[in-house]
N, C-alpha and C positions, 0 to 999 in steps of 0.2 A: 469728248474732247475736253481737256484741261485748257481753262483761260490762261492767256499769258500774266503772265507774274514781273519778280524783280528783274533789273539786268543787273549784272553786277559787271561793273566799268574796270581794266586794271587799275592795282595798287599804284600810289604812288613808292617809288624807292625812297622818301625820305618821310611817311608814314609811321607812325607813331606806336600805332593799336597793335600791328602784325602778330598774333599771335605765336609763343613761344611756338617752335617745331616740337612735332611730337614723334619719335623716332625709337625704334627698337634698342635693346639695350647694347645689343650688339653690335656691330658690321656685320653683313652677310657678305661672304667671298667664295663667289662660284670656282668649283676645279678648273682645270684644263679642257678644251673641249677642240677641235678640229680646226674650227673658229670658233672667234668669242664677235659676241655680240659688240653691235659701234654701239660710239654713246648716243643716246637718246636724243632726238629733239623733239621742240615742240610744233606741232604741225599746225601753219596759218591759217586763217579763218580765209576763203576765198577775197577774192580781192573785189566781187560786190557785196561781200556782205557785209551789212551796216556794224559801227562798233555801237550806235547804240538803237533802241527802238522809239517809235513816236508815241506818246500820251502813256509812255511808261515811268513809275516811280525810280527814280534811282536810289540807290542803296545808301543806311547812311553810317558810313565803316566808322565813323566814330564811337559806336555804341557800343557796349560794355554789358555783360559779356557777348563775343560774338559768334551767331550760328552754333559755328565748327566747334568751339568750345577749344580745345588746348592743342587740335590738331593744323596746320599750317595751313595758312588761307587761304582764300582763291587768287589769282592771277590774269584770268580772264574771265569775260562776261557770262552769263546763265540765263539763258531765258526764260529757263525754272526756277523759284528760289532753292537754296542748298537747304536740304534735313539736318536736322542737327543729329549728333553721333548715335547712334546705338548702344544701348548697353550692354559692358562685355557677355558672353552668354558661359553661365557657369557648365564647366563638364567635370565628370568624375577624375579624381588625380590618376596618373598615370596614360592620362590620352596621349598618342602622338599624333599632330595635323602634320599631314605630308600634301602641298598645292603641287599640282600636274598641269603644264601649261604645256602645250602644242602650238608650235608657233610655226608662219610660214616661210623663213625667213632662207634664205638660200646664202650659201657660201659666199662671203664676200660681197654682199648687197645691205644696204641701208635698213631703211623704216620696215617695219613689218609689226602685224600683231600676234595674241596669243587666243587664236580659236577655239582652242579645247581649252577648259578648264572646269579642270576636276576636283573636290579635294576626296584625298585619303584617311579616313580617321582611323589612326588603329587603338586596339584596347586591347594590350598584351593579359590585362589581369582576368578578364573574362573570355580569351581567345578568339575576340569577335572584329571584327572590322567593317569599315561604312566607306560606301561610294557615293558622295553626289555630284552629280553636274549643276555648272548653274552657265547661263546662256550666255554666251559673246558678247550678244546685244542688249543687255541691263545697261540703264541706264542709271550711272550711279555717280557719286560725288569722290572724285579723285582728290584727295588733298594736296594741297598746295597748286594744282591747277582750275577744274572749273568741272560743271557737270556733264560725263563724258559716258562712251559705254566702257561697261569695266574691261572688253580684250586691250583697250587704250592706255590701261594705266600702267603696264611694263614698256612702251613706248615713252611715258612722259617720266619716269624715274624711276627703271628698271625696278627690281626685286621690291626694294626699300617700301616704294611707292604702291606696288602690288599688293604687301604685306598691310601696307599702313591702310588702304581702300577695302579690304576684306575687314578688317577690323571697326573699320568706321561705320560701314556701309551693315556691319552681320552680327561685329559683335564677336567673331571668331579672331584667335590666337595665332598663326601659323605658326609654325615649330621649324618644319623645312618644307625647301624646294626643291621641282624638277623642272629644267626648262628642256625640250626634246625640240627638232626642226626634221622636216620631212626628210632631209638625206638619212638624218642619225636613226631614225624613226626606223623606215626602211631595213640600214644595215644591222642594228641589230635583230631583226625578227630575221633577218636573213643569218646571222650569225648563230643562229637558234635550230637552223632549219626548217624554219618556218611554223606557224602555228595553227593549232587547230580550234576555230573559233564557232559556239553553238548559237549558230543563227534564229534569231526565233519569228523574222519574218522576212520572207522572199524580197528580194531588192534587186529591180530592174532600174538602170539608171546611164549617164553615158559615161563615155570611158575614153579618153584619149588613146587611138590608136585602134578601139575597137569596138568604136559605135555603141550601141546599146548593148550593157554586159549586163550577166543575171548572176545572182546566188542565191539559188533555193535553202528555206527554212533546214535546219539541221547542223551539225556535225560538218563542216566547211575546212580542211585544210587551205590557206593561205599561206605565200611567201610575202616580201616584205610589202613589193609593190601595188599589190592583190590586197592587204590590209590595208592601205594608205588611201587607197581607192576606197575602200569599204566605209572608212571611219570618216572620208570628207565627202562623199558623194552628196548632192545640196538637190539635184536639178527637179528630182520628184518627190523629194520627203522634206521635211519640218528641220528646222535645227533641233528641234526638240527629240526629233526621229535619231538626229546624228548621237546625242547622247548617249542614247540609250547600246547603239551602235558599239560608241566609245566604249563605255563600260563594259560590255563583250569580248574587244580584244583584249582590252588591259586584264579580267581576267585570262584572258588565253594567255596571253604573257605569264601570269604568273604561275599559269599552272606548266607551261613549256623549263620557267626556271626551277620548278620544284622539281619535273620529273630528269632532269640532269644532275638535280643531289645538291642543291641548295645549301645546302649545310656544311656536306665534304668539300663541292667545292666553292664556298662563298669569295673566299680571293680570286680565286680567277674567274667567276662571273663576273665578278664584282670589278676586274680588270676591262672585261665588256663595256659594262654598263658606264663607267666614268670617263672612256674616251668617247663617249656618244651621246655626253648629257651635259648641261651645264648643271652644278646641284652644292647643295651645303654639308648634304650628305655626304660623312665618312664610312668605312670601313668599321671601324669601331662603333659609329653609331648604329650601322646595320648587324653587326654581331647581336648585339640582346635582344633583335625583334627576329631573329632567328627559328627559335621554338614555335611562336607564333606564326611563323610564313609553314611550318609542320601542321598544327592546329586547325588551317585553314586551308589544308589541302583538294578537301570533296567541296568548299568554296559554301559550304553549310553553314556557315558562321560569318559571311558576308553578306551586308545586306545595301541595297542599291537606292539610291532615291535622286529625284531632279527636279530641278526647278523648275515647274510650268506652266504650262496657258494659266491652273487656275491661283497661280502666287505671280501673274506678272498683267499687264495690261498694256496693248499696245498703243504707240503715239508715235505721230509724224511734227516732226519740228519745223514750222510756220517759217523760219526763216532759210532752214539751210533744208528742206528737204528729207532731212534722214528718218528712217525710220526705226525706233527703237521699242525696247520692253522698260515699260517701268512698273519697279518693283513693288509690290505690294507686303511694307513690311513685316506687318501681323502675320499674313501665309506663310512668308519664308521663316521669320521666326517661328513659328507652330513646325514646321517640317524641320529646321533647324535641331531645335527639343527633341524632337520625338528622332532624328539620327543619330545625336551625339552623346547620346544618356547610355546608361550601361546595359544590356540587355540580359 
């Protein structure tokens, strides 16, 4: 058990110290998408929970420099103190980070998070590419809000926000995004004809509609519904189990878009894929990683990693109940390294 620490009290709005914003150079501007995501809010602390705690220090934000260092400060209380930033983590030129966020968000509905999160590393120069997962429930420093689990941080300031918490919290770049929601999820593997996903252990678990469903180890054809089930199923495995999960279908995905010709026809998948995703991803950006989606065909040149049990530690939060993973950031950076290096 970690003893309790600072609380950090909101800012004042006529505060002085507020550290500049630290913000990508760009805008990110997702496509068109079925729906598009509402705007974000921030979600209230229950209405008994204390704003502050007894025989704790309060914070003293006039100090120079603070924490976060040059990224935007907190806004609500911590009952952890906040780590200060990570240092960026150098990878060979020519990476591209692609974040894969699976959200649950349903047509025309509010708040929701992002469960899956994946990133994508590719290395066009050495034709190899990295999968890892890292857990819902990390418990990490959102900037400009407070210390939250990271699927929270595309709720309190969409992409922007997402991008700037991976960076702070890892030390990673993002390049681009994919935001997917269970309908879009769905219609495209259905649009695909479904796919064929190499199970590598049995999963019996429940299934709305059909009680306890099984899929034996192996070679599994899946349509869209059949996947969706696969990659959230919670009630007898780990989230750690779901990952691993994850990264199974998303290759099936890719090897389902190669063997329809990927290449010949990349506009008209690529007509698929953008009415079913929110993403920053063009057409032209996906032309040059082309060769590479070839290269990476027998999926021998992909290599998979996750963040787990032994990079995280679990904690229950004394005030509100929750239970989360907090990071351990030596592990993750050592797995970190040893992903994004060149092989």
């Amino acid at each position: 058990m970690i003893a309790p620490h600072t609380i950090l009290v909101t800012i004042p709005a006529n505060a002085t110290t507020t550290p500049t914003p630290f913000y990508p150079a760009a805008p990110l501007t997702p496509t068109s998408t079925p729906f598009q995501p509402l705007a974000p809010t921030a979600t209230p602390l229950p209405t008994n929970t204390p704003t502050t705690i007894p025989n704790q220090p309060q914070p003293d934000l006039t100090s120079s420099p603070p924490t976060w260092g040059n990224y935007p400060g907190p806004s609500a209380w911590s009952y952890l103190p906040i780590p200060p930033p990570t240092d960026p983590l150098i990878q060979p030129a020519g990476r591209v980070n692609i974040l894969l966020l699976g959200s649950d968000q349903r047509p025309y509905e509010g708040g929701f998070r992002t469960d899956t999160i994946l990133l994508v590393s590719l290395d066009p120069e050495n034709g190899k590419a990295t999968l890892i997962s890292f857990p819902r429930d990390l418990y990490v420093y959102i900037p400009g809000w407070t210390m939250r689990r990271i699927n929270e941080a595309f709720a309190f300031g969409g992409f922007n926000t997402t991008i700037l918490t991976f960076r702070y919290s890892f030390g990673i770049d993002i390049n681009h995004y994919i935001l997917v929601n269970f309908t879009a999820f769905t219609q495209v593997i259905n649009s695909l004809g479904g796919i064929d996903v190499q199970v590598a252990q049995t999963l019996t678990d429940h299934r709305d509609g059909y009680g306890n469903y099984t899929v034996r180890a192996g070679l599994v054809h899946m349509d869209g519904a059949t996947a969706l089930w696969y990659v959230r199923a919670r009630y007898t495995t780990s989230d750690f189990d779901r990952a691993r999960r994850q990264q199974e279908v998303l290759q099936a995905i890719f090897k389902r878009f190669l063997s329809l010709g990927v290449v010949t026809k990349a506009p008209e998948l690529f007509d698929i894929y953008r009415k079913n995703v929110t993403t920053d991803l063009t057409l032209s950006d996906i032309t040059p990683l082309l060769p590479l989606a070839e290269q990476l065909s027998d999926l021998k040149g992909v290599k998979r990693y996750t963040i787990g049990p032994s990079q995280v530690s679990s904690w229950v939060h004394p005030i509100t109940g929750a239970q989360v993973l907090l990071p351990n950031r030596d592990a993750i950076r050592a797995i970190l390294r040893e992903a994004l290096k060149s092989h």
